[in-house]
N, C-alpha and C positions, 0 to 999 in steps of 0.2 A: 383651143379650137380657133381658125381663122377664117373669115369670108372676105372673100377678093369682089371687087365690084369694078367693072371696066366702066370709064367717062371720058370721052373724048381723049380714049388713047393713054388716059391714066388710071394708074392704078390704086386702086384706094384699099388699103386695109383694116380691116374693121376687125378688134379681138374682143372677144364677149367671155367668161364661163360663169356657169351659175350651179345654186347648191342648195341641199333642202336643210332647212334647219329644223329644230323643235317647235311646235307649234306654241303661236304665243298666245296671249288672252290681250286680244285690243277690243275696250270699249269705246267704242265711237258713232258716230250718226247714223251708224247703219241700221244699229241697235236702238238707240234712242228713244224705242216707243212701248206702252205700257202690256200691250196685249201679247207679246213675245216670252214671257219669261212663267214659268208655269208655276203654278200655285204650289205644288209640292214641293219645286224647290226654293221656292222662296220660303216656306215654313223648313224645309234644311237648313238653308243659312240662319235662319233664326235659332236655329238648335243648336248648332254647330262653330255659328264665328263669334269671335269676338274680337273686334275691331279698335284699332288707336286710330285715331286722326290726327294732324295736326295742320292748322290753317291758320289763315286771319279773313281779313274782306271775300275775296273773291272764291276762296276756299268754300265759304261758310253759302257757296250757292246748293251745294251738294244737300248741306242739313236742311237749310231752308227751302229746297222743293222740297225734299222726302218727307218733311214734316208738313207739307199742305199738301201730299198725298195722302198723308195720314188722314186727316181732317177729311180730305173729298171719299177715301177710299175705306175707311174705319182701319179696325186693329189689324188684316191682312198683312199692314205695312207699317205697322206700332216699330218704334225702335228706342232704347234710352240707353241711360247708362247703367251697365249690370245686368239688361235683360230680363228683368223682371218684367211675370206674367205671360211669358212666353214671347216677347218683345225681340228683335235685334241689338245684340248690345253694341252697342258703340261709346266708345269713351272720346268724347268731343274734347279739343281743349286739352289734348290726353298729354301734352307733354310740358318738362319746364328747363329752361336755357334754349329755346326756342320756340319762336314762329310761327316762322313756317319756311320754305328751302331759300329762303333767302333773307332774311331776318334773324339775327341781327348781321350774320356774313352768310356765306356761302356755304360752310362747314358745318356750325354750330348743331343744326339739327341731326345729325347722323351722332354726336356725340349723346345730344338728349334722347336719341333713341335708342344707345348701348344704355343708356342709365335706365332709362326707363322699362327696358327689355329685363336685365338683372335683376331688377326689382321682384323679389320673391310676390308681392302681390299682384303680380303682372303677369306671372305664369302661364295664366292661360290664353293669355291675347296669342292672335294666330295670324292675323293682318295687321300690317300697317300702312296706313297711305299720308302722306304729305302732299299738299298743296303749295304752288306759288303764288303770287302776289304781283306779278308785274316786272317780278326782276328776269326773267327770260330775254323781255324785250332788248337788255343792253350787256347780256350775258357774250362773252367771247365761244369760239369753240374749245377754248381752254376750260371756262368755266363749265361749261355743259358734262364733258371729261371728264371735269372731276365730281362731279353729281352722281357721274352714271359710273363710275369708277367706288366711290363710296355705297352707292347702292349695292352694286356688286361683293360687295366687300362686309356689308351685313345678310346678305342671301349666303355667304358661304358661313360663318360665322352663329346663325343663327337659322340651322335649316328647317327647322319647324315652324318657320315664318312667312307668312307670303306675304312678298312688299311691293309694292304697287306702285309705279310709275308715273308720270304727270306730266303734261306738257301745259304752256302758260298760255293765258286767256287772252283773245283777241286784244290789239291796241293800235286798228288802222291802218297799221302800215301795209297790209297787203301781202301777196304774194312774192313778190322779190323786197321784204326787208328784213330785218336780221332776223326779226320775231319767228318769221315761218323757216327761215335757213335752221334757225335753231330746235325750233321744234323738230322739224326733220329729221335732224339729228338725232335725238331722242328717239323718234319713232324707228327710224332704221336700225337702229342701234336696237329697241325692242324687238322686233321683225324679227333681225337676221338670230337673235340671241336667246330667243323662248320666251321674251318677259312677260310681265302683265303690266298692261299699260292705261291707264282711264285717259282719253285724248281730250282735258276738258274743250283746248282748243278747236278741233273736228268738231264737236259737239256742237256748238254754238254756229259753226259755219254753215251750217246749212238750214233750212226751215223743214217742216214735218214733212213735207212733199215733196223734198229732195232739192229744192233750188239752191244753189251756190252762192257764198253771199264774200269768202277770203278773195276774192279777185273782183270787188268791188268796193274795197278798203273798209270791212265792215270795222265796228269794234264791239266789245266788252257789252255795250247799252246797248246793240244790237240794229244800231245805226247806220247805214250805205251809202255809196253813190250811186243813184239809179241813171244816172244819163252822163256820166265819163265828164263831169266837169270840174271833178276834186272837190266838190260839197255833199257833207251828208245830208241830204235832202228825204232819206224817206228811211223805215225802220221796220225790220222784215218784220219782227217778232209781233211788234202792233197790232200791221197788218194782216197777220196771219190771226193774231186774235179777234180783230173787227169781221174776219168773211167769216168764224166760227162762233160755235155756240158755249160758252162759256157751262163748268158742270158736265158736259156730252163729252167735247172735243178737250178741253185743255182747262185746266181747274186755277184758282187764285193763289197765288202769294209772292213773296214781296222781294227776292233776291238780290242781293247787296250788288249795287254800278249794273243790272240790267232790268229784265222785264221777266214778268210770271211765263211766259213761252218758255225762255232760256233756263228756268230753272224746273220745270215741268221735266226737258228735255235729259237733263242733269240727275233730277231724281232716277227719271226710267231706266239708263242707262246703268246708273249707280246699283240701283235692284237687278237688275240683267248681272252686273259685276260678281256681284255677294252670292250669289245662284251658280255661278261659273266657280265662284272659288269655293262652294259646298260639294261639287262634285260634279253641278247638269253638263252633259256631253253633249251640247246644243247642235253639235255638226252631224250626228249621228239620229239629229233627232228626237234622243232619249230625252221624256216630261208627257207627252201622253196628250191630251185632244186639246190641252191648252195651248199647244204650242202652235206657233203661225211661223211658216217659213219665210226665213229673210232673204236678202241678197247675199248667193254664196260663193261671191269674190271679189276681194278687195284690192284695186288696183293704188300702188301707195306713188305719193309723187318720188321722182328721182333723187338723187342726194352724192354728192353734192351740186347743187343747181341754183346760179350758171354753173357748170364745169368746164374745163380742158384739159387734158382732150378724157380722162375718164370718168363714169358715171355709174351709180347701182341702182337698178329697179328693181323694186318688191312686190312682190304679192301674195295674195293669200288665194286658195280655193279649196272651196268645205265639198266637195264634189271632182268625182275623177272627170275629163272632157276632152277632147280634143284640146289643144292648145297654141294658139299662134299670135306672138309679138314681133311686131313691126316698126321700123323708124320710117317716119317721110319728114322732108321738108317741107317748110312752109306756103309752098305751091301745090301741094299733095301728093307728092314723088314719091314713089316709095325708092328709099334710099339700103334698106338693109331689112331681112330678116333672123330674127337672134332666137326665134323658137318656132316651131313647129314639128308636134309631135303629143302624142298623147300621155296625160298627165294623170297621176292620183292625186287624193286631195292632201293639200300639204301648203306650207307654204315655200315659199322659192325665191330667189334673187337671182340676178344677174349682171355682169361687170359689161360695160358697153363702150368703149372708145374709139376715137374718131382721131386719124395720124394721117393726116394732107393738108396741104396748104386749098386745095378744090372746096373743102367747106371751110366756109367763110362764117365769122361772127352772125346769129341771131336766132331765130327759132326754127325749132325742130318739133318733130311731136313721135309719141311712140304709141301704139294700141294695141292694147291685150283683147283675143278674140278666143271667148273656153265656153263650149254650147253657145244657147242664146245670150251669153255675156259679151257686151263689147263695149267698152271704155278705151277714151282717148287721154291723154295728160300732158302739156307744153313745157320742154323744158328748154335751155338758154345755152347753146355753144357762145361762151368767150375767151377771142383768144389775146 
């Protein structure tokens, strides 16, 4: 399919097409919060999974909120190892010749996780999730490949398993540094592919009221620049603690390189996760007067970005709607529409490219408009 766009006598071609894929399982800041996830199926997952982990530092934010939910919330949210008592079992620590996906190389744990899998007393584990540690930040798109190429490769292998996806924990650099190029990666690649993905990264990026914090170089500690000077001068997570009430709004403990917000955020999420992979059909609704509707579309950034001249955008919608995406330039032109037309719920991509010397090097933006949903997201023509 092609759209023609006449400008001063030139002609611009623009080629888009886009596809629905399987629907995938991303846990991310949308989700993040405690009052989402219904008690029945969190006592499901507690019947039903039985969990490997495998982490170090920054990994180990996951156990350490869940377990000061425990504490603030009582047994609801009990978890150990084996499950005893009616607990969530998880096997923390669960593996040996690795880490975590990037200790002590790149590879190493996808082998501890065939060993560990084989392991007749392993039988019954039915998830597995892996954490990174930091190495994302100076991973190639080579390395990402072969992450999500080895993932791939124990989903077929091992199909009574659900394996769970990661992308790595802020480290500053922002929106155009390798760290987010790569996560990206990751996540389109979960998108378009059905996976399930915990985004620890998303997670952290944003505070419980939805403010944006990756496009003002947050990190890890939860750290920003609040005034564009290149100083992290202020710290959302803090101050999201200081205007609440500790115990009501967001509960204590101590997660490793950040603050009790950031892992609060980590545990909910986490719970929301183990509930999705029990079976809750959260898009449908299905969990009963517990459940609080969320936002039901997720507009994912483009990838790869900068590009030239071509680009994919994703999204999700848990709700059928009209549906209309648009590119403008950075004066607020509208320069192309790549959809318009009514949608079921699904998730969907779209290939987007740009073949003229008339757009020039810098920014663009593209907006998804489905019901009352309307998100904008800036991405980088370089040529």
């Amino acid at each position: 399919m092609k759209i023609f766009i006449y400008h001063t006598l030139l002609i611009v071609a623009i080629s888009f097409s886009y596809t629905v894929a399987q629907n995938p399982i991303i846990a991310n800041h949308t989700i993040a919060r405690l009052n989402i996830t219904p008690v029945e199926w969190i006592d499901s997952a507690k019947a039903n999974l039985h969990i490997a982990y495998g982490h170090t530092s920054h990994g180990s934010q996951l156990i350490t909120g869940m377990d000061g939910l425990e504490n603030w919330k009582g047994s609801q949210y009990a978890f150990n190892e084996g499950g005893t008592n009616g607990a969530l079992d998880i096997d923390d620590y669960a593996f040996s010749g690795a880490s975590d996906l990037g200790s002590p190389d790149r590879t190493s744990w996808a082998t501890a996780t065939r060993n560990y899998l084989n392991n007749e007393a392993n039988s019954d584990v039915n998830v597995v999730i892996w954490s990174w540690c930091g190495q994302v930040s100076s991973a190639t798109e080579t390395d990402i490949n072969t992450y999500l190429n080895l993932m791939n490769g124990l989903e077929i292998d091992y199909p009574n398993v659900k394996f769970v996806y990661m992308t790595g924990h802020l480290d500053g650099s922002g929106v155009s540094g390798n760290l987010n190029q790569r996560n990206e990666q990751i996540r389109n690649y979960c998108v378009a592919n059905g996976k399930i993905l915990y985004d620890f990264n998303d997670i952290e990026s944003y505070d419980p009221d939805g403010n944006y914090y990756l496009d003002k170089d947050a990190n890890d500690n939860c750290d920003y620049d609040s005034d564009g000077n290149n100083s992290l001068d202020k710290n959302w997570a803090i101050d999201w603690q200081n205007s609440h009430t500790i115990n009501v709004d967001w509960y204590d403990c101590s997660p490793a390189h950040s603050q009790a917000l950031n892992g609060n955020l980590k545990a909910y999420a986490a719970w929301w996760l183990w509930a999705k992979l029990a079976g809750w059909d959260s898009a449908s609704g299905i969990g009963g007067n517990n459940s609080t509707p969320v936002n039901n579309f997720i507009l994912y950034q483009n990838y790869p970005n900068p590009f030239n001249p071509t680009t994919k955008i994703n999204w999700i919608t848990l709700t059928e709607s009209w549906h209309t995406l648009k590119i403008y330039n950075a004066l607020g032109n509208e320069i192309a529409t790549l959809v318009n037309e009514y949608k079921l719920a699904g998730n969907y991509n779209i290939e987007f490219s740009i073949e003229d010397e008339q757009f020039s090097s810098g920014i663009y933006f593209y907006q998804l408009k489905a019901g009352n949903f309307v998100q904008s997201r800036k991405m980088v023509l370089l040529k």
